[in-house]
MDTraj code that builds the backbone (N, CA, C; nanometers):
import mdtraj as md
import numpy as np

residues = "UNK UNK UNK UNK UNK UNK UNK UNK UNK UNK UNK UNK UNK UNK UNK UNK UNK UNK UNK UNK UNK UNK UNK UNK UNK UNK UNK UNK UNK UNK UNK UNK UNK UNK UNK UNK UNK UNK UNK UNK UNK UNK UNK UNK UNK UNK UNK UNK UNK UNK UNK UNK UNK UNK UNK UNK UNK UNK UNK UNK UNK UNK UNK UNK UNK UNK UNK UNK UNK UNK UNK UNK UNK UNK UNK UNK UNK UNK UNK UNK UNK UNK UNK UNK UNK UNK UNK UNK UNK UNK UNK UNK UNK UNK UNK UNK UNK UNK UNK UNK UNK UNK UNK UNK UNK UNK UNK UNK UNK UNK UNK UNK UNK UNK UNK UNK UNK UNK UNK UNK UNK UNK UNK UNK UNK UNK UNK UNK UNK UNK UNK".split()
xyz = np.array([
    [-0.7069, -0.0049, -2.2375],
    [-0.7584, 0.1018, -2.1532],
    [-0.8093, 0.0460, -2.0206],
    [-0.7462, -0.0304, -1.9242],
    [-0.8104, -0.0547, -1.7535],
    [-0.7129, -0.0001, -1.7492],
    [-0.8043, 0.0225, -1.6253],
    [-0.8021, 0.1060, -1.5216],
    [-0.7427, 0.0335, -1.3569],
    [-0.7261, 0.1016, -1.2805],
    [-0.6643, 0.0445, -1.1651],
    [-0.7083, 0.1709, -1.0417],
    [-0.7967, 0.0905, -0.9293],
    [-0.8037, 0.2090, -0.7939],
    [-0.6823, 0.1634, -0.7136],
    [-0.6365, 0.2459, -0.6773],
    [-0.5232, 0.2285, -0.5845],
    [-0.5398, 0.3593, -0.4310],
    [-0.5305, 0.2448, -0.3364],
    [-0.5786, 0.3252, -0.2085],
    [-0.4435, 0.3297, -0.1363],
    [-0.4331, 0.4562, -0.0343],
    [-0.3504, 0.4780, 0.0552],
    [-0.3891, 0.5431, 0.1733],
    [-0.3476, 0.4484, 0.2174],
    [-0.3881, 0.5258, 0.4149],
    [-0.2374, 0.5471, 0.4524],
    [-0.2045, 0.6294, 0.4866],
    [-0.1104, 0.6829, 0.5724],
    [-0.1131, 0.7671, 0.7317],
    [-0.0687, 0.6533, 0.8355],
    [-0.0871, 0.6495, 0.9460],
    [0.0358, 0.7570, 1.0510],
    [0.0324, 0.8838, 1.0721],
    [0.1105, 0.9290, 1.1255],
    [0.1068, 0.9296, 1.2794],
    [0.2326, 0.9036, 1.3203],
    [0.2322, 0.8620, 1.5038],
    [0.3593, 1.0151, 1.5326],
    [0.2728, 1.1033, 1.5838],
    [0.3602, 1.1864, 1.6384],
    [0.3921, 1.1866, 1.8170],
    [0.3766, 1.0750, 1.8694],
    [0.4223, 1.0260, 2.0016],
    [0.5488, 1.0275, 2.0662],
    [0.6340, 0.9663, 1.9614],
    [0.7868, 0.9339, 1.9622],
    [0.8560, 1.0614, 2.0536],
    [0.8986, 0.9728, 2.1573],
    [1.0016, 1.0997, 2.2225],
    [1.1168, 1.1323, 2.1657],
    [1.1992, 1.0679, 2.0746],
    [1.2747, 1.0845, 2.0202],
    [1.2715, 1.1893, 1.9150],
    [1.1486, 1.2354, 1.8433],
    [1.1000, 1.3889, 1.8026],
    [1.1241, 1.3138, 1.6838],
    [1.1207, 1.1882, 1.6349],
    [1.0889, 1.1441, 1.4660],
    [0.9623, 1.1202, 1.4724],
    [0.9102, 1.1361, 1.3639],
    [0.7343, 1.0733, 1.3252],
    [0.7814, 0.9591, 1.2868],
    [0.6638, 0.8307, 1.3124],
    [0.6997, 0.7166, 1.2361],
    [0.5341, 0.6811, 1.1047],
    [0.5632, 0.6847, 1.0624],
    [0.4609, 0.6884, 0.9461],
    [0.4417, 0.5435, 0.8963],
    [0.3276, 0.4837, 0.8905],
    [0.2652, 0.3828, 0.7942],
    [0.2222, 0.4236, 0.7116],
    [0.2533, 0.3245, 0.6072],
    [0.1873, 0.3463, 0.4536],
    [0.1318, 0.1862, 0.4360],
    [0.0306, 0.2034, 0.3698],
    [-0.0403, 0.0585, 0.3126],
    [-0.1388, 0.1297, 0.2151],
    [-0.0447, 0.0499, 0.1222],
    [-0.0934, 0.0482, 0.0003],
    [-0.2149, -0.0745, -0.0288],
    [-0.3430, -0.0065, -0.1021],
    [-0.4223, -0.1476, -0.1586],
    [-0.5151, -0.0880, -0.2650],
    [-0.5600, -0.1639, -0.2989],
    [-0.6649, -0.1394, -0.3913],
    [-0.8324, -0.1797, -0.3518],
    [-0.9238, -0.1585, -0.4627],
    [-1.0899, -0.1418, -0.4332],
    [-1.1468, -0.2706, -0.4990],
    [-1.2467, -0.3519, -0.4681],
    [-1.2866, -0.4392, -0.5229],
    [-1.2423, -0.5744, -0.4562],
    [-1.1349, -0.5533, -0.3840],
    [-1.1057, -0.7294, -0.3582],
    [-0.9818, -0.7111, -0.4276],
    [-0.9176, -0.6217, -0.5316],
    [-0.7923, -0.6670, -0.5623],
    [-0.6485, -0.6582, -0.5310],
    [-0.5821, -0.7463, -0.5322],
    [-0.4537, -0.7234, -0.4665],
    [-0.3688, -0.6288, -0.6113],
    [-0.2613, -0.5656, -0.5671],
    [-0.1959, -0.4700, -0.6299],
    [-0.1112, -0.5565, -0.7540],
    [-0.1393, -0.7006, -0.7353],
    [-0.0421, -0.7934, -0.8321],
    [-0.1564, -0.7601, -0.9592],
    [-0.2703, -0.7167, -0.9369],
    [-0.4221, -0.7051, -1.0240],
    [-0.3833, -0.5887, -1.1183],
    [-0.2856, -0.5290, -1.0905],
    [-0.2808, -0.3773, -1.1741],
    [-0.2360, -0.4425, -1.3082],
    [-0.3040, -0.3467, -1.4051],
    [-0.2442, -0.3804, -1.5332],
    [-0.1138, -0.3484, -1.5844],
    [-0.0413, -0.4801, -1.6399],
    [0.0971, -0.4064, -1.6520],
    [0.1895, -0.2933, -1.7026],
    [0.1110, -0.2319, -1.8046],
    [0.1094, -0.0810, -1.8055],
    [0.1049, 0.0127, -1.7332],
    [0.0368, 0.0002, -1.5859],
    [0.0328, 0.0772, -1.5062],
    [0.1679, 0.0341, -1.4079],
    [0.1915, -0.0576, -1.3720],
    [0.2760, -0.1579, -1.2982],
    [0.4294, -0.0335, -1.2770],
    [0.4397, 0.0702, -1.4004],
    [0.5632, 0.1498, -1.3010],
    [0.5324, 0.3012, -1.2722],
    [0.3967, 0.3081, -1.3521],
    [0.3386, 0.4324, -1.2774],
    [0.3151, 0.4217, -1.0389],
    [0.2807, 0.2801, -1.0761],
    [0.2519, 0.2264, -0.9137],
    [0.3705, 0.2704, -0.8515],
    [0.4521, 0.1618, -0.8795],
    [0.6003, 0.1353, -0.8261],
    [0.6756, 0.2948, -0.7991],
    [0.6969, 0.3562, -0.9250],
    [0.7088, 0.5504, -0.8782],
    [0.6147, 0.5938, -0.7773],
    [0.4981, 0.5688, -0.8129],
    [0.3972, 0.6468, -0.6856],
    [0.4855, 0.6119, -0.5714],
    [0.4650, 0.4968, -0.5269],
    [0.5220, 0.4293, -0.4313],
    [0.6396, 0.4584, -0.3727],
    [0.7621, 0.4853, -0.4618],
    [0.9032, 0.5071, -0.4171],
    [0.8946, 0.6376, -0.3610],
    [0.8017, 0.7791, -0.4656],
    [0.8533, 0.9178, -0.3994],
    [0.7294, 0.9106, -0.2689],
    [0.6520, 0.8062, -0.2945],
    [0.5640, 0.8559, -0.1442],
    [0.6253, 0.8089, -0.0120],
    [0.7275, 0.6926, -0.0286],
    [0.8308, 0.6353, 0.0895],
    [0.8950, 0.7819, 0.1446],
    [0.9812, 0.8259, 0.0008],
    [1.0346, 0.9187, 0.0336],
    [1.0039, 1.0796, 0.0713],
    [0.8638, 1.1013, 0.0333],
    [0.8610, 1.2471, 0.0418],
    [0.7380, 1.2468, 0.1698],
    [0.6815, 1.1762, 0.2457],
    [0.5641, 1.1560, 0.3218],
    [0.6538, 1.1922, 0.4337],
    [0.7389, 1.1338, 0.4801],
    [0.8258, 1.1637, 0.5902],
    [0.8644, 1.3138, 0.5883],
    [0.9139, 1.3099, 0.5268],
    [0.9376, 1.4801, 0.4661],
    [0.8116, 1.5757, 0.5451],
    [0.7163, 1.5448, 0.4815],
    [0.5759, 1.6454, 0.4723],
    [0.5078, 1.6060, 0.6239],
    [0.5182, 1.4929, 0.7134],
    [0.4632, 1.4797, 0.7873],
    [0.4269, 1.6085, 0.8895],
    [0.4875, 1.6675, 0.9090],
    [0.4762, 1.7839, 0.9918],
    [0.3788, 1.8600, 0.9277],
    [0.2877, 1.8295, 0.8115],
    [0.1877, 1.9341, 0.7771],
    [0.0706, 1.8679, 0.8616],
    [0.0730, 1.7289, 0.8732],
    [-0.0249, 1.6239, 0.8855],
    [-0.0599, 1.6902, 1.1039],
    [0.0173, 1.6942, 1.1128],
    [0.0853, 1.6983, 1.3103],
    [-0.0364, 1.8529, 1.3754],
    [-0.1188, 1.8997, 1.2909],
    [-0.2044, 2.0074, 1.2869],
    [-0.3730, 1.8803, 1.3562],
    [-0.3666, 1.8247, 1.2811],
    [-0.4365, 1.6991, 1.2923],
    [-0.4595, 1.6122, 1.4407],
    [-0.3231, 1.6152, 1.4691],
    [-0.3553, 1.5420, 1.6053],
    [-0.4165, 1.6055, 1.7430],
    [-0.4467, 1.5510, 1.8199],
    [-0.4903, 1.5549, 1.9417],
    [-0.4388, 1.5021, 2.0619],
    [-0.3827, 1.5660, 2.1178],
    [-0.2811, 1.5160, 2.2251],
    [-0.1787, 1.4109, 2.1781],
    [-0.1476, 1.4694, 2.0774],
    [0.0217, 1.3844, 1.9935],
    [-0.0763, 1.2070, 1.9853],
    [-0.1662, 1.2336, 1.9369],
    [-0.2344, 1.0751, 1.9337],
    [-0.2050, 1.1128, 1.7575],
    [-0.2142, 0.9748, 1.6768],
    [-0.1961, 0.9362, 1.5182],
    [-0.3366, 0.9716, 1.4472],
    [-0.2577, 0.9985, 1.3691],
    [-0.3403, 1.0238, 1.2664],
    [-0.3582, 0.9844, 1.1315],
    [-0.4699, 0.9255, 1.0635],
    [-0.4747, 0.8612, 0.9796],
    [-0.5265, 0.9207, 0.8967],
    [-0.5174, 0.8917, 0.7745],
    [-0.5531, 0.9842, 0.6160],
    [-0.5742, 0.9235, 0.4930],
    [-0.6372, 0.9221, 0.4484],
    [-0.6733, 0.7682, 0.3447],
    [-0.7195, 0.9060, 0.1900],
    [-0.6329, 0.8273, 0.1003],
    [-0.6961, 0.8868, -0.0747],
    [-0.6805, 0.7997, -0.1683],
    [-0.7798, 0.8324, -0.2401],
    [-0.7624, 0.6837, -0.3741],
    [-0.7178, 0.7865, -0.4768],
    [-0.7078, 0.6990, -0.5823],
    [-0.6733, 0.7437, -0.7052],
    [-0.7407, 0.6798, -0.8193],
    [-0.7685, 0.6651, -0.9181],
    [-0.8293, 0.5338, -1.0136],
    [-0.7246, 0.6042, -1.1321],
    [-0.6576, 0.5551, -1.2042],
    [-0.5594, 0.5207, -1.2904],
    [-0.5881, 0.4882, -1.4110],
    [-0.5870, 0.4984, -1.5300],
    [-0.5954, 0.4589, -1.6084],
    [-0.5212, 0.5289, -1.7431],
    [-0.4900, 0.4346, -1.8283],
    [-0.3520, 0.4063, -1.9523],
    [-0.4091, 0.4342, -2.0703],
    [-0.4649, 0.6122, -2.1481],
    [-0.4574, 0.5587, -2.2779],
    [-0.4100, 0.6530, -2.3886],
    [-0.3196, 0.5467, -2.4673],
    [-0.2046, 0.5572, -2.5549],
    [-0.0997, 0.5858, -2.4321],
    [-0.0712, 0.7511, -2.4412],
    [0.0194, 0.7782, -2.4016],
    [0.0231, 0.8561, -2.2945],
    [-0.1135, 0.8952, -2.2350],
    [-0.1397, 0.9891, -2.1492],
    [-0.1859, 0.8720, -2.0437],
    [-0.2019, 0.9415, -1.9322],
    [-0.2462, 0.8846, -1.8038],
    [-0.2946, 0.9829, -1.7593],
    [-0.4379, 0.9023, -1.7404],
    [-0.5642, 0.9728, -1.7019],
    [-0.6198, 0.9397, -1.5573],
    [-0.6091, 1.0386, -1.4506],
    [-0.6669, 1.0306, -1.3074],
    [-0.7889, 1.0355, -1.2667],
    [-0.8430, 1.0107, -1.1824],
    [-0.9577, 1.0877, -1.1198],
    [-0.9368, 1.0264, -0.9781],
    [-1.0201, 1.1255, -0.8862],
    [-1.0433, 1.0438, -0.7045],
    [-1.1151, 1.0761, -0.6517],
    [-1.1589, 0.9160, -0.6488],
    [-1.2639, 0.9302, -0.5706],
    [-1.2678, 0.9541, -0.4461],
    [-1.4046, 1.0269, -0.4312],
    [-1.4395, 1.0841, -0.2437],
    [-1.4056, 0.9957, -0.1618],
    [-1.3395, 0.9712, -0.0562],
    [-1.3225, 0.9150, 0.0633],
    [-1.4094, 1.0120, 0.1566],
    [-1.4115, 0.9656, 0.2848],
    [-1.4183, 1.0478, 0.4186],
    [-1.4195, 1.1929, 0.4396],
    [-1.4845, 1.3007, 0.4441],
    [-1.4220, 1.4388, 0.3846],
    [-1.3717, 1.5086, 0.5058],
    [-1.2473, 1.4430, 0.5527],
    [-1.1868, 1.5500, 0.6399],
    [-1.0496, 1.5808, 0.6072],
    [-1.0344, 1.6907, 0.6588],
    [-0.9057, 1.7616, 0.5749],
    [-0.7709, 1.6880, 0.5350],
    [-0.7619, 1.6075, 0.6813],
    [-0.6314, 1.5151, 0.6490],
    [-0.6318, 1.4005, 0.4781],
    [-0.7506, 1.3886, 0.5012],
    [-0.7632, 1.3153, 0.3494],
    [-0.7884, 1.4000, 0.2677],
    [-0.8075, 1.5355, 0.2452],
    [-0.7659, 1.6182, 0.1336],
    [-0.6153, 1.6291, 0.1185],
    [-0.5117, 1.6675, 0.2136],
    [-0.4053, 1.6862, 0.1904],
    [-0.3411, 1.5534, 0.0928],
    [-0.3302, 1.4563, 0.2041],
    [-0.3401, 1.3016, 0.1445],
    [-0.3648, 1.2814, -0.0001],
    [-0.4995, 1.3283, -0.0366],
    [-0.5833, 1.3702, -0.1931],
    [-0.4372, 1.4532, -0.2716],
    [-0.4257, 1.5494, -0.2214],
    [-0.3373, 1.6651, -0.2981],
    [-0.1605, 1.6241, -0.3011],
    [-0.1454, 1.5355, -0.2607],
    [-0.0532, 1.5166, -0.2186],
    [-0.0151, 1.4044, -0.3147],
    [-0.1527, 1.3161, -0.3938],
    [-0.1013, 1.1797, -0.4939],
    [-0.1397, 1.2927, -0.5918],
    [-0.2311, 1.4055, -0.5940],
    [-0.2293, 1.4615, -0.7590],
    [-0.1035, 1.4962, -0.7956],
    [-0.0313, 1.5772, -0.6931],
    [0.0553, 1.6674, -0.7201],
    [0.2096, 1.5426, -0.7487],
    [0.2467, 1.4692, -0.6982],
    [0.2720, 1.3556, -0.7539],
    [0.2439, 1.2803, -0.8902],
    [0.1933, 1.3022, -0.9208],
    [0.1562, 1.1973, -1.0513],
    [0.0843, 1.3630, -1.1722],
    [0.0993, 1.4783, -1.1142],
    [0.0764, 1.5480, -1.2602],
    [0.1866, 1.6098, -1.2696],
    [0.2375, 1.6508, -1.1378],
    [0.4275, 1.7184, -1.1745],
    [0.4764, 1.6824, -1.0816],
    [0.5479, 1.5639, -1.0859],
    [0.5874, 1.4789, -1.0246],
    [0.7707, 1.5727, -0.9560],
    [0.8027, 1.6147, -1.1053],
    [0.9210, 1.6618, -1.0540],
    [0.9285, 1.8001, -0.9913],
    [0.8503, 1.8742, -1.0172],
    [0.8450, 2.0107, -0.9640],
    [0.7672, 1.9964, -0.8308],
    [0.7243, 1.9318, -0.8009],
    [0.7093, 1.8672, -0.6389],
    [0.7560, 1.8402, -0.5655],
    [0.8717, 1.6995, -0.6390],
    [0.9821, 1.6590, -0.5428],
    [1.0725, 1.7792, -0.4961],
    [1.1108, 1.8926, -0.5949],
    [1.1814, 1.9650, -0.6076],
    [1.1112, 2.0654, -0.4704],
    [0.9754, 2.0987, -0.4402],
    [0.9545, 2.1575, -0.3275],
    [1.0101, 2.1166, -0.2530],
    [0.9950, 1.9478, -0.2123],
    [0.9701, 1.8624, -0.0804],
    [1.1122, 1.8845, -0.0653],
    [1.1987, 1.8839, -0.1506],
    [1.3113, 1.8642, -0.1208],
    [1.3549, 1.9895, -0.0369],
    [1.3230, 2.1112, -0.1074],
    [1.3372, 2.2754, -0.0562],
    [1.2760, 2.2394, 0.0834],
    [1.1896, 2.1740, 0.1009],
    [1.1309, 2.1858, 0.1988],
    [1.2274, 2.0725, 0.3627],
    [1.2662, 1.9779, 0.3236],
    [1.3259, 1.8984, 0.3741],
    [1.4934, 1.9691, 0.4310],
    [1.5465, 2.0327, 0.3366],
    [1.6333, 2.1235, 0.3730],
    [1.5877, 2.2567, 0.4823],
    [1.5169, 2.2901, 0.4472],
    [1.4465, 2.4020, 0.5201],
    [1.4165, 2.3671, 0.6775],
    [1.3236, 2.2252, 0.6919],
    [1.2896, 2.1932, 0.8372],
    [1.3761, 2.1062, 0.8887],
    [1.4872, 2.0376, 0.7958],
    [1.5778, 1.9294, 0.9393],
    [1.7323, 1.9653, 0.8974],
])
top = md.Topology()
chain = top.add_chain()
for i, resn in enumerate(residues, 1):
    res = top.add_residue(resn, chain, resSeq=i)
    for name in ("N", "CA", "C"):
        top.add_atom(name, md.element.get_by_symbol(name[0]), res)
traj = md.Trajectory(xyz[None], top)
């Protein structure tokens, strides 16, 4: 039964004249630990987080673009704390910063990691819809 915090800031730059967002993601964790620290049970819950947030953040950025101020970036930070037992995986998240962009951010790893597929399945509706 450990547990694992896993943090994400995601940095949106809506500047680009070219009319793409370019988005940072950095992934880390709380305490001093590096992500090699996760327990290996958790190790492909991470790795999934990770792959649909490459893929579906780009997607969603345009919710984030409400946020900026004279097309300047915007940053958004949510944790998660993780933890493995038996067969369930059990969440919680903790408070960061309380401004909205880090709620979305917040709503954005629940909805990920409790229906992972009926999510993608929006983003996707949604990805068709805006490009």
């Amino acid at each position: 039964m450990k547990s694992f915090t896993l943090v994400l800031t995601a940095t949106f730059d809506f500047c680009d004249d070219d009319g793409v967002n370019d988005i940072g993601l950095k992934w880390s964790s709380t305490d001093g630990k590096a992500l090699s620290d996760a327990p290996t049970e958790l190790e492909p819950v991470i790795a999934e987080l990770m792959r649909h947030s490459n893929y579906a953040l780009p997607i969603l950025s345009p919710l984030f673009e409400e946020f900026s101020q004279n097309n300047e970036p915007v940053t958004a930070t949510a944790s998660v704390k993780l933890k493995r037992e038996k067969e369930h995986l059990i969440l919680s998240f903790p408070e960061v910063e309380e401004k909205m962009e880090n709620e979305y951010l917040r709503t954005f790893l629940f909805k990920l990691l409790s229906d992972r597929k009926v999510f993608l399945r929006e983003v996707k509706e949604l990805e068709k819809k805006w490009y």
